[in-house]
Structures are given as C-alpha cells and as structure tokens.
C-alpha positions in Angstrom: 35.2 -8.4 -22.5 33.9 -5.2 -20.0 31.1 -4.7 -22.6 30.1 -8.7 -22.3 30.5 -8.3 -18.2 28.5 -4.7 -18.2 25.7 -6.6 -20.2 25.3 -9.9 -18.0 25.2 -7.4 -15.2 22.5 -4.9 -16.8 20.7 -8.9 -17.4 20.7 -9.8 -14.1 19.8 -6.4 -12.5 16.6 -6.3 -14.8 16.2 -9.7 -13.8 16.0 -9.1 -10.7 13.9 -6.3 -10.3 11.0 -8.2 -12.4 11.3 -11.0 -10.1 11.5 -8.7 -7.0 8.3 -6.6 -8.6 6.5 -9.5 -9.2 6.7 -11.3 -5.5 5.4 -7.8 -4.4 2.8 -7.2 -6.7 1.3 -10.9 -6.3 2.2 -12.0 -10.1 4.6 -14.9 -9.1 3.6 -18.3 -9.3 2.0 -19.4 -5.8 -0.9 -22.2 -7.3 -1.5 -23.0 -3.6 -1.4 -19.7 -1.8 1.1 -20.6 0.8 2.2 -18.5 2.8 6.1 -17.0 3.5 7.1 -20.9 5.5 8.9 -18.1 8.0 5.7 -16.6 8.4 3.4 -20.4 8.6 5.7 -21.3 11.1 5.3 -17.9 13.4 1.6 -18.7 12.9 1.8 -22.3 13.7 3.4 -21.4 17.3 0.6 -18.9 17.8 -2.2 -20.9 16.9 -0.7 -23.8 19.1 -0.8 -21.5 22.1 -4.1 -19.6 21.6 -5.5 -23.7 21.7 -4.4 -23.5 25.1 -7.1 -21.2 25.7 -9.6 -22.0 23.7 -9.2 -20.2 20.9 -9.1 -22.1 17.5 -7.4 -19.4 14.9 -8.3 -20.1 11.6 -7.0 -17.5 8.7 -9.9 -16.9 6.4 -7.4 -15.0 4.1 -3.9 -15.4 3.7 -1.7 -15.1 0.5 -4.2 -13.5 -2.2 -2.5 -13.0 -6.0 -2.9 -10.3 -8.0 -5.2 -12.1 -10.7 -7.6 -12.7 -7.5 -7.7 -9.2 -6.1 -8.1 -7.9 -9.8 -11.5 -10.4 -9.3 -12.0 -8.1 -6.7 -11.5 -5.0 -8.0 -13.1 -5.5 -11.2 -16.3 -6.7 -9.4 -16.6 -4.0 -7.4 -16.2 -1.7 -9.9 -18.8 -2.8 -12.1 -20.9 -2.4 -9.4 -20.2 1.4 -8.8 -20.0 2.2 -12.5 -23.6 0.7 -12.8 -24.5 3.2 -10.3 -23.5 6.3 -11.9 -20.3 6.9 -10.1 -17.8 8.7 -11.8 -14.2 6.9 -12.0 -12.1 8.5 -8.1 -15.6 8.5 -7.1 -15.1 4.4 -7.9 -11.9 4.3 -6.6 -12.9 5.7 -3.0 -15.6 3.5 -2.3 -13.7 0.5 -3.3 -10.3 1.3 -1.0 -12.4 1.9 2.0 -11.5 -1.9 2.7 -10.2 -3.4 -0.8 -6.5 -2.7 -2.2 -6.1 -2.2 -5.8 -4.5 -4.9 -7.7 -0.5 -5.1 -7.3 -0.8 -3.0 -3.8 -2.3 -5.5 -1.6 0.1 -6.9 1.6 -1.6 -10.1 1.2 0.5 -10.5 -2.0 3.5 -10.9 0.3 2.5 -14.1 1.9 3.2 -12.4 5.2 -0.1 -11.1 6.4 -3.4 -13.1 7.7 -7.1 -12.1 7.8 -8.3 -14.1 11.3 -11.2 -15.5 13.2 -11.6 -17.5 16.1 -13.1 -20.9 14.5 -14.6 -22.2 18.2 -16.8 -19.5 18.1 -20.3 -19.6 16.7 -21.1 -17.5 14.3 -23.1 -16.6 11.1 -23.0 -14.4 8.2 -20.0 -12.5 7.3 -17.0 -12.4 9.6 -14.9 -9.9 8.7 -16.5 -7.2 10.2 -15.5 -5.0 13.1 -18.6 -5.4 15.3 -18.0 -9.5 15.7 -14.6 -8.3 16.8 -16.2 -6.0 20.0 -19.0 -5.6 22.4 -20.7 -9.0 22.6 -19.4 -10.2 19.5 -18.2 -14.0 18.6 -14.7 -13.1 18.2 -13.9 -10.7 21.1 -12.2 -13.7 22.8 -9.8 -13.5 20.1 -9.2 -10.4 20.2 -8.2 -9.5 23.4 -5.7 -13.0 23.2 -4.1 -11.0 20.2 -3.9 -7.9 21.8 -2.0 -9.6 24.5 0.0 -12.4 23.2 0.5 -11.4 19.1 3.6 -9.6 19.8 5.0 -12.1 21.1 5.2 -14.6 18.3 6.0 -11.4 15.4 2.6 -10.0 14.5 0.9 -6.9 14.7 -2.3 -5.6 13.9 -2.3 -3.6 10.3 -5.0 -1.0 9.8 -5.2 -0.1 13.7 -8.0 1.9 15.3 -6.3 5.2 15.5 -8.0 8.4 14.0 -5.0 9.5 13.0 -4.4 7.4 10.9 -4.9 7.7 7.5 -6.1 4.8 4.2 -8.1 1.9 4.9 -11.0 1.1 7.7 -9.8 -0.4 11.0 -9.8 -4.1 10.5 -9.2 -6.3 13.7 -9.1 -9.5 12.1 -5.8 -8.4 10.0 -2.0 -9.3 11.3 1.1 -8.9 9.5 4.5 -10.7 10.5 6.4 -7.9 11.2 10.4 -9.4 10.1 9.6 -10.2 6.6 6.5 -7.7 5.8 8.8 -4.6 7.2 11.4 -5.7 4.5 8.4 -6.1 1.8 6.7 -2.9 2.6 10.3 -0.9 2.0 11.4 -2.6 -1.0 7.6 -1.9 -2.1 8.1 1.8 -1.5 11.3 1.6 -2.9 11.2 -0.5 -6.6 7.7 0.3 -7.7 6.6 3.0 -10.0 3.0 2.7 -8.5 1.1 4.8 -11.6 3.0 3.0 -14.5 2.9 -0.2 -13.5 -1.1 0.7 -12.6 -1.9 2.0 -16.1 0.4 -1.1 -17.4 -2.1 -3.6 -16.1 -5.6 -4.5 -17.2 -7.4 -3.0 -14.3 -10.8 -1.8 -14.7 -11.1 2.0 -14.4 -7.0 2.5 -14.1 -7.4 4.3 -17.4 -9.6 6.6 -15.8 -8.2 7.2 -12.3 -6.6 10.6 -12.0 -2.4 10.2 -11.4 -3.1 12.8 -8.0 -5.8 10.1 -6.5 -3.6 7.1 -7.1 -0.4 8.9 -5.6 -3.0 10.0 -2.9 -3.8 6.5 -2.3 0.1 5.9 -1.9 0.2 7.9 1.2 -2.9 7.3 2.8 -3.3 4.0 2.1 0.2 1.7 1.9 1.3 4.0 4.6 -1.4 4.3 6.6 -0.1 1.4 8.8 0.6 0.7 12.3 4.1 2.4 12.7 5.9 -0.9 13.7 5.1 -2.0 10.4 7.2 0.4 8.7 10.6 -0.3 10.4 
C-alpha cells in the first residue's frame, strides 16, 4: 500500500513539473494566443483609460509559443550562418533583441509588445526611435511612464546601462503579479542547457554550455528589478 501511495505521488509530481515546464517554455496548447485572462483584464482597464486621452493601445505581440519563436530563431540563424558567423558568434547577434526558444516571457501570456494605434505611422514599429524625440509613439510613452503602474505593468528591458541582456525596448510591459511568479518558478524548475540541447533548435548543438549559462544571467535577469520580486 505505501509503495502504491509513494508511486501516485512520484506520478503526479512528474506530472506536474512537465505541465509547469511546459506553460513556461510556451509548449502548452494556446491555438489562439490568449493571453493570462488576469492579465487581459489589467490590460483592458488600461487601454480603457489611455482612450481617455487619446491614446488607442494596440499590442502588436502578446502570447508567442515556442514553435513560433523557434520560427524565429531558426530564421535568424540561417541568416548568420550564411554569413560566415561561427555558432556564439550566432547566438549574440540573435539575443540582442530575440529570446531563444523556451526562454521567452512572452510564453507566459503575461507580457505585451505595444503601440499607440491613433498614431500614424509607417514601416516597422518596434523600434526605440518611434518611441522618443519626435517619434509617432512618444505620446504613449510618456502615458506609460506615468499611469502603467497603476494598472500592474512595468516596463521589461528598461534603459539602464547597468543593466545587463537584451536592448532597451519601450514598447515591452509585463504584468508584474503573475510574471514575478513565472520568472521565479522559471529560475527555479528549468535545467536551461538540457532542456536547450533537448529541443530541435538550430545551432543549440553548437552553442557552448558557458554562453548559454551566460545568457541566463545577462539576459532572463537582466530585468527591471520589480520584475523579480
């Protein structure tokens, strides 16, 4: 009888953990790419007051699964390899603004990619120059400087130079109650080089253990600190 008990609970432990792994690593099923509803909700109050003011958000990029940022990935690093690049050569272009598959926050369903959809605009939007100066969504971002608190979110990849990992990005918010809890059970459940060299992720054969554990530091925790908890 303790053996049958011990087993059912070894069972739903494992069970567990590959459900837990894959909600943070972007492999559960999500057809429609919703959003946490804790997190659409939070969003829906903020977008309903920015309208107040003339600002229209519009998320350009919310939940992204892991078979789409592997897209990503595998794109980008065809396009380095056909330049000669040699494999952490690869890597470090690509994670100046794109995660590797199974790392990216957007898998949470708790972070949004924004722009101001009353503002005209052209080309490509997520770029740090539309976001200051004279650009079409400066508007927007001095509302979310001011007000994003408020409702939950904070900016991600801040402009700081001390921080560390990925570009500043403007346009990215995270809901802090439900991302916090993500980013620590992130840190704390996955075995970031196996379950890399597990996957079928261009170049991960080739990636050197040091520059993917380097990427852990710099990059998952190079965050704005309220993010962390």
């Amino acid at each position: 009888m303790m053996r049958f008990i011990g087993l059912m609970f070894l069972f739903t432990l494992t069970t567990t953990t590959q459900t837990g792994q894959k909600e943070l690593t972007g492999q559960s099923a999500n057809p429609n790419n919703l959003l946490e509803k804790e997190t659409q909700a939070a969003f829906d109050l903020m977008k309903t007051a920015a309208a107040k003011e003339g600002i229209q958000l519009r998320v350009v990029s919310g939940y992204r699964s892991f078979t789409r940022q592997t897209q990503i990935w595998n794109r980008k690093y065809k396009k380095y390899e056909s330049q000669g690049l040699e494999p952490d050569a690869i890597f470090d272009k690509i994670v100046e603004y794109s995660t590797v598959p199974g790392t990216s926050r957007h898998h949470w369903g708790t972070d949004i990619d924004l722009i101001d959809a009353n503002a005209t605009y052209s080309g490509d939007v997520l770029v740090p120059s539309k976001f200051h100066g004279t650009g079409p969504f400066c508007k927007l971002k001095d509302w979310m400087e001011k007000h994003s608190s408020a409702y939950d979110f904070e900016i991600v990849y801040t402009m700081n130079e001390n921080r560390t990992g990925f570009k500043y990005e403007p346009w990215h918010y995270s809901y802090v109650p439900l991302s916090r809890k993500r980013y620590n059970d992130y840190l704390k459940n996955i075995d970031l080089v196996s379950f890399l060299r597990s996957e079928a992720i261009m170049g991960m054969d080739k990636i050197s253990e040091e520059r993917i554990h380097r990427y852990l530091e710099e990059h998952i925790k190079g965050i704005h600190p309220k993010l962390k908890g």
